[in-house]
C-alpha positions in Angstrom: 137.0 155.1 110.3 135.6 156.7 106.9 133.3 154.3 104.7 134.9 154.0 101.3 133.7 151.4 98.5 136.8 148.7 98.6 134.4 145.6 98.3 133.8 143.4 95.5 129.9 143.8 96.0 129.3 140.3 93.8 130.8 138.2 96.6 129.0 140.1 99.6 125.3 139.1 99.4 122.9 142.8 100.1 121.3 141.1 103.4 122.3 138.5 105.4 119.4 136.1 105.9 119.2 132.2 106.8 121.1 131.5 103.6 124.1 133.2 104.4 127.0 131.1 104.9 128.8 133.5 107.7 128.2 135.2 110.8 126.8 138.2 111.4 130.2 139.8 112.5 131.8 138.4 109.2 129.2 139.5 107.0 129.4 142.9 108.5 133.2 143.8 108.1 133.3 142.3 105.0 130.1 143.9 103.7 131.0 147.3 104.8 132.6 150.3 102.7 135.2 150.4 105.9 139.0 150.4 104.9 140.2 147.6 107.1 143.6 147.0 108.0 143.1 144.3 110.7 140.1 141.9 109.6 140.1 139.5 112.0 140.3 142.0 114.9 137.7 144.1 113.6 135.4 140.8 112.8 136.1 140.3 117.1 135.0 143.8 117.7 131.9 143.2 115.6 130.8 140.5 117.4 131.6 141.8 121.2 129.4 145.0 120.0 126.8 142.7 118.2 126.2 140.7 121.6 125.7 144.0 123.7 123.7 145.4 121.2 121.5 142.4 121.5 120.8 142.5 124.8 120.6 145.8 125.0 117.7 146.0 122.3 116.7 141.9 122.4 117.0 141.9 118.8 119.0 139.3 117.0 122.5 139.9 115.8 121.4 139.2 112.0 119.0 141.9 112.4 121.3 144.5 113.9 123.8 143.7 111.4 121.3 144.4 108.6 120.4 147.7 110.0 123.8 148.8 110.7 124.9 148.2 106.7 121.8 149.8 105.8 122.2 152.9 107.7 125.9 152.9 106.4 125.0 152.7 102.9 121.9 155.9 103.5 124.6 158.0 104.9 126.8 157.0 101.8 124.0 158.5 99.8 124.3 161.7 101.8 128.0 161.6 101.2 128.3 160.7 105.2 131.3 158.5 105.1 130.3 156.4 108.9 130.8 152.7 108.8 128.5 150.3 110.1 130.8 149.1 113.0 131.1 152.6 114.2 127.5 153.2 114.1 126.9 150.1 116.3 129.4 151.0 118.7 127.8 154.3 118.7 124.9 153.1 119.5 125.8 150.7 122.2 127.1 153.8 124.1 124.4 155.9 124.1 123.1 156.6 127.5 120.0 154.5 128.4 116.8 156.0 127.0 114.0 156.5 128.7 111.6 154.0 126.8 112.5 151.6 125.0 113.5 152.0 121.7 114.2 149.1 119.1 117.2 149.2 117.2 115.9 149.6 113.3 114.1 152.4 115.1 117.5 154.4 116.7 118.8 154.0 113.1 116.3 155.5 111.6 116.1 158.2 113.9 120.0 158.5 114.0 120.1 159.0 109.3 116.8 161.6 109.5 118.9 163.6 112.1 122.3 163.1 110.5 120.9 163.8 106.9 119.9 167.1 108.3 122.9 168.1 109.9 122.8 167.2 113.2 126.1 166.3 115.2 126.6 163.5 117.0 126.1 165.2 120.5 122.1 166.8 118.9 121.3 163.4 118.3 122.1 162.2 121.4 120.2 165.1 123.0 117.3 164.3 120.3 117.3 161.1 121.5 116.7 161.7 124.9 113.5 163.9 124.3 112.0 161.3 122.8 
């Protein structure tokens, strides 16, 4: 799914923090630059890959949702159209690591290797080395 602008920014708060009066799987599908023709199924998909992202990194689903639209809008930036939901299933698939490896940090290391070119199989391999 390609990451183009189609949401009224003014009604989507940046972050989601304590204030935020929606879950993490709702504030991430409606945040996102995603075209969406199936909201409610996609805000169910969020939050089955939120939960294994979770306890796969034991970080909280706020967090990983605040990561995943922030890596979304650095690729923008780089004219990489990839929408936060697909990054997060992404990175739920990847093959376990061998340390451990927090999820703000996988981002991070996912846009420096994207903004540079890298596919999606060099990352993985990239990943691994590390």
């Amino acid at each position: 799914m390609d990451a183009v602008a189609v949401v009224d920014e003014s009604k989507i708060p940046l972050w989601l923090d304590g204030q935020v009066e929606m879950s993490p799987q709702e504030w991430l599908v409606k945040r996102s630059h995603a075209e969406v023709t199936d909201e409610k199924a996609e805000i169910e998909r969020t939050a089955e890959l939120l939960v294994i992202a979770a306890d796969r990194f034991d970080e909280s689903h706020r967090m990983i949702a605040n990561r995943a639209a922030q890596l979304e809008d650095m690729l923008l930036e780089h004219r990489i159209n990839e929408t936060a939901v697909d990054r997060l299933e992404w990175f739920t698939k990847l093959p376990t690591l061998q340390t451990p490896h927090s999820f703000s940090a996988l981002c991070q290391y996912y846009y420096n290797l994207r903004t540079q070119g890298k596919t999606e199989d060099e990352i993985i391999q990239n990943l691994l080395r590390i």
